[in-house]
C-alpha positions in Angstrom: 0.0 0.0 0.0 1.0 3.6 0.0 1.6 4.0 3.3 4.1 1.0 4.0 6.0 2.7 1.1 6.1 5.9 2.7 6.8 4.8 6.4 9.6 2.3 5.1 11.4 5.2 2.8 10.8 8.0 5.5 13.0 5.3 7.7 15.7 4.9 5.1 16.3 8.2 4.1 15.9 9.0 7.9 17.5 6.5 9.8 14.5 6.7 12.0 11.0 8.0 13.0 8.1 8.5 14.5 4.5 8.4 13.9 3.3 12.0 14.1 6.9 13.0 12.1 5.9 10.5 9.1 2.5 11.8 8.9 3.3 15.2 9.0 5.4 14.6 5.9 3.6 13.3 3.8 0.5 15.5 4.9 -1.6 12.2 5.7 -3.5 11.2 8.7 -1.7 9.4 11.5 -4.3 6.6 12.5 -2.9 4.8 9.0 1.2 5.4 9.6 0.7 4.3 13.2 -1.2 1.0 11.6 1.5 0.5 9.2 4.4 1.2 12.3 2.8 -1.7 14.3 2.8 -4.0 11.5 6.0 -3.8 10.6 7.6 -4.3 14.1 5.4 -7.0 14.9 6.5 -8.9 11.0 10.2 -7.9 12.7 11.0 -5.4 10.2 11.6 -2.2 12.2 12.2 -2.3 16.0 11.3 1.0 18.3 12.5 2.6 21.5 11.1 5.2 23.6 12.7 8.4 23.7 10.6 10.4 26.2 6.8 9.9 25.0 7.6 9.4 21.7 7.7 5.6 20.1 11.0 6.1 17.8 11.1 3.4 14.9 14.1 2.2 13.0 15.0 -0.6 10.7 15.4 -4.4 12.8 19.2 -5.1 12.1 18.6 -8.4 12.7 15.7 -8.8 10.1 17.0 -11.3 7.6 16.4 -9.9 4.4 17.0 -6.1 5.5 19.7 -5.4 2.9 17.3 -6.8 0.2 14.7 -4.5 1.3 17.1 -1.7 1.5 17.9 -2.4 -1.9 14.7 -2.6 -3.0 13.7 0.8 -1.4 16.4 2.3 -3.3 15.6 0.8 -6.5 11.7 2.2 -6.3 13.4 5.8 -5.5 14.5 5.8 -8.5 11.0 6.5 -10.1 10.1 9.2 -8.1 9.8 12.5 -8.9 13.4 14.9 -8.3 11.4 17.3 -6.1 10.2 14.4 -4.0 13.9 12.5 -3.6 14.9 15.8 -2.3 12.5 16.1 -0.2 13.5 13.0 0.9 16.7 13.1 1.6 17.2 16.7 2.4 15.8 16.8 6.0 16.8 19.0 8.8 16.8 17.4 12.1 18.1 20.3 13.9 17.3 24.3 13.8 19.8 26.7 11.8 22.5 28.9 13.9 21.2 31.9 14.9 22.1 34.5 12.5 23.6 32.0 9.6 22.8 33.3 6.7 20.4 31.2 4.3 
């Protein structure tokens, strides 16, 4: 589905994630991401720890076929649209230095 794609790419151009973050992305409602989130750690895909309150998600190292799926990911990435690989892959986890120029 749509959502597994996005919650699995958000996680591999990320590192890691959580719900709200993924949904708030891709401008979708959470209910769906969080459905997706569960599935995939219970299939032993993805693995999470709590940071705080927040439920942070990242890929299972130990999952068996994890650098097919990788692979995979990377291979569908390729048929996105350029504005939407960089949207990808150029997020900021972190606020700018005060007074940096843009």
């Amino acid at each position: 589905s749509k959502n597994r794609e996005r919650v699995l790419q958000f996680i591999l151009a990320n590192g890691d994630g959580y719900a709200k973050e993924i949904a708030d992305f891709y401008d979708t409602s959470l209910d769906p991401i969080q459905k997706q989130l569960e599935k995939f750690e219970l299939g032993g895909v993805l693995v999470s720890k709590s940071v705080g309150r927040t439920r942070l998600f990242v890929f299972n190292p130990r999952y068996a076929f994890l650098n097919e799926l990788k692979a995979l990911l990377k291979r569908a990435r390729e048929y996105y649209s350029p504005e939407e690989i960089e949207s990808l892959t150029m997020r900021r986890k972190r606020p700018r230095r005060a007074g940096k120029p843009l």
